[in-house]
C-alpha positions as YAML, in Angstrom:
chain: A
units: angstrom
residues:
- id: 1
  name: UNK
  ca: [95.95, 79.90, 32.62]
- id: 2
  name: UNK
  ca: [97.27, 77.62, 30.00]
- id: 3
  name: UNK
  ca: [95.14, 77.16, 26.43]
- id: 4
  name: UNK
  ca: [94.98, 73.87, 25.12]
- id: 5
  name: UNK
  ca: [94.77, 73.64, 21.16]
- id: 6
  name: UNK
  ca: [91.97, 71.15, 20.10]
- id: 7
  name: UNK
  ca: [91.96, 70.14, 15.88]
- id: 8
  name: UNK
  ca: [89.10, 69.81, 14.61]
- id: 9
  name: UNK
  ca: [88.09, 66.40, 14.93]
- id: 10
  name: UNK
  ca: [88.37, 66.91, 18.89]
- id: 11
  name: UNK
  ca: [86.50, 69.60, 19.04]
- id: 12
  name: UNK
  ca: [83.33, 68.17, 17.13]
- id: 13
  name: UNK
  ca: [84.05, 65.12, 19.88]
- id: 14
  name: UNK
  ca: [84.14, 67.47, 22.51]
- id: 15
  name: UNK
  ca: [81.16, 69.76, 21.80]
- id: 16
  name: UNK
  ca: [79.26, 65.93, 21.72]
- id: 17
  name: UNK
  ca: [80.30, 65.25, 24.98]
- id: 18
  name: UNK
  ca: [79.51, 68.83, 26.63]
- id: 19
  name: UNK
  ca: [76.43, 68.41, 25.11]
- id: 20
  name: UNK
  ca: [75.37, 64.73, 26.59]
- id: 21
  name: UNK
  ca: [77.68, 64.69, 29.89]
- id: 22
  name: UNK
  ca: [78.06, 62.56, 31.57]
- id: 23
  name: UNK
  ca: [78.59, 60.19, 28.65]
- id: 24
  name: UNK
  ca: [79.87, 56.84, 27.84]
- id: 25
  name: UNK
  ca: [82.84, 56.15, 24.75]
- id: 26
  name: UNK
  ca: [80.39, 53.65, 23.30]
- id: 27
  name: UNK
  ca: [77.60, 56.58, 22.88]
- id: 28
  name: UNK
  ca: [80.46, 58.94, 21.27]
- id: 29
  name: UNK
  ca: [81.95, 56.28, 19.31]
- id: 30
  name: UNK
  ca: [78.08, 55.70, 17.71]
- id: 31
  name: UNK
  ca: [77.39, 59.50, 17.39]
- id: 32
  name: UNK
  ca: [80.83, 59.73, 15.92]
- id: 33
  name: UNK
  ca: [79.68, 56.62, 13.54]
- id: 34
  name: UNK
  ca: [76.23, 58.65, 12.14]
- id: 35
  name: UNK
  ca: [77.71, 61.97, 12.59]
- id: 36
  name: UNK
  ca: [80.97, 61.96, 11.13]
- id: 37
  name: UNK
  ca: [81.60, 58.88, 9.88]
- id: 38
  name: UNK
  ca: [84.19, 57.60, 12.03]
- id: 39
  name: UNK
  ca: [84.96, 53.70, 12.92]
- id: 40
  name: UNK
  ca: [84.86, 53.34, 16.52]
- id: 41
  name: UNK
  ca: [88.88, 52.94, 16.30]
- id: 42
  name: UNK
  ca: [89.02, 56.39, 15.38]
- id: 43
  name: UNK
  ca: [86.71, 58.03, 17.96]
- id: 44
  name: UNK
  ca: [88.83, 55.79, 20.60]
- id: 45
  name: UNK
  ca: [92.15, 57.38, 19.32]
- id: 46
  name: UNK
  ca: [90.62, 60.72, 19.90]
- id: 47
  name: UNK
  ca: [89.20, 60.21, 23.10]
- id: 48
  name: UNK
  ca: [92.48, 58.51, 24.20]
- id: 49
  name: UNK
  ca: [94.63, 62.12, 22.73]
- id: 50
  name: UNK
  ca: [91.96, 64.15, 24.61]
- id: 51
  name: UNK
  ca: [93.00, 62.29, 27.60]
- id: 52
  name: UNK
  ca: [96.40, 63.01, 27.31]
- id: 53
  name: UNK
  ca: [95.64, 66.76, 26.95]
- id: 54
  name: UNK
  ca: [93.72, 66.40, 30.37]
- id: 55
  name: UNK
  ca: [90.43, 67.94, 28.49]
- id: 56
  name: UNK
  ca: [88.72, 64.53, 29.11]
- id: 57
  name: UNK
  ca: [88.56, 61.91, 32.19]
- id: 58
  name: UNK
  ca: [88.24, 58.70, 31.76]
- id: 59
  name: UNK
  ca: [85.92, 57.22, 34.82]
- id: 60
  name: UNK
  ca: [84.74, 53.99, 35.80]
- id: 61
  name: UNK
  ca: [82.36, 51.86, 35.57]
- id: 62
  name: UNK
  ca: [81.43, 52.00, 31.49]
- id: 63
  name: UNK
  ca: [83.98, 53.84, 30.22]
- id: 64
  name: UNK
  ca: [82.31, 56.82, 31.30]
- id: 65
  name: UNK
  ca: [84.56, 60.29, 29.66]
- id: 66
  name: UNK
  ca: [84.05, 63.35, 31.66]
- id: 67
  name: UNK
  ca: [85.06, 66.87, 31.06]
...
């Protein structure tokens, strides 16, 4: 079984989205805004690298991310 390696900023993303799945990016992007302090930009960027790394899934309709 292959590890992935998440930094630090993906894993405080990630443990949002375990906590609220299923979720939408707009309700990451504004707990990233009051809980980190992140521009929505940002949270985007890191949703978009945890696609890549196939930890999230990006679903339709809303924008919905999925583990």
């Amino acid at each position: 079984m292959e590890t992935t390696k998440l930094f630090d900023a993906e894993w405080n993303l990630m443990c949002f989205v375990w906590a609220n799945q299923p979720t939408s990016a707009s309700q990451a992007a504004a707990f990233a805004l009051q809980e980190l302090g992140w521009k929505k930009n940002t949270t985007y960027t890191v949703i978009k690298r945890l696609i890549e790394k196939k930890v999230l899934r990006r679903d339709e309709p809303g924008f919905e991310i999925v583990p």
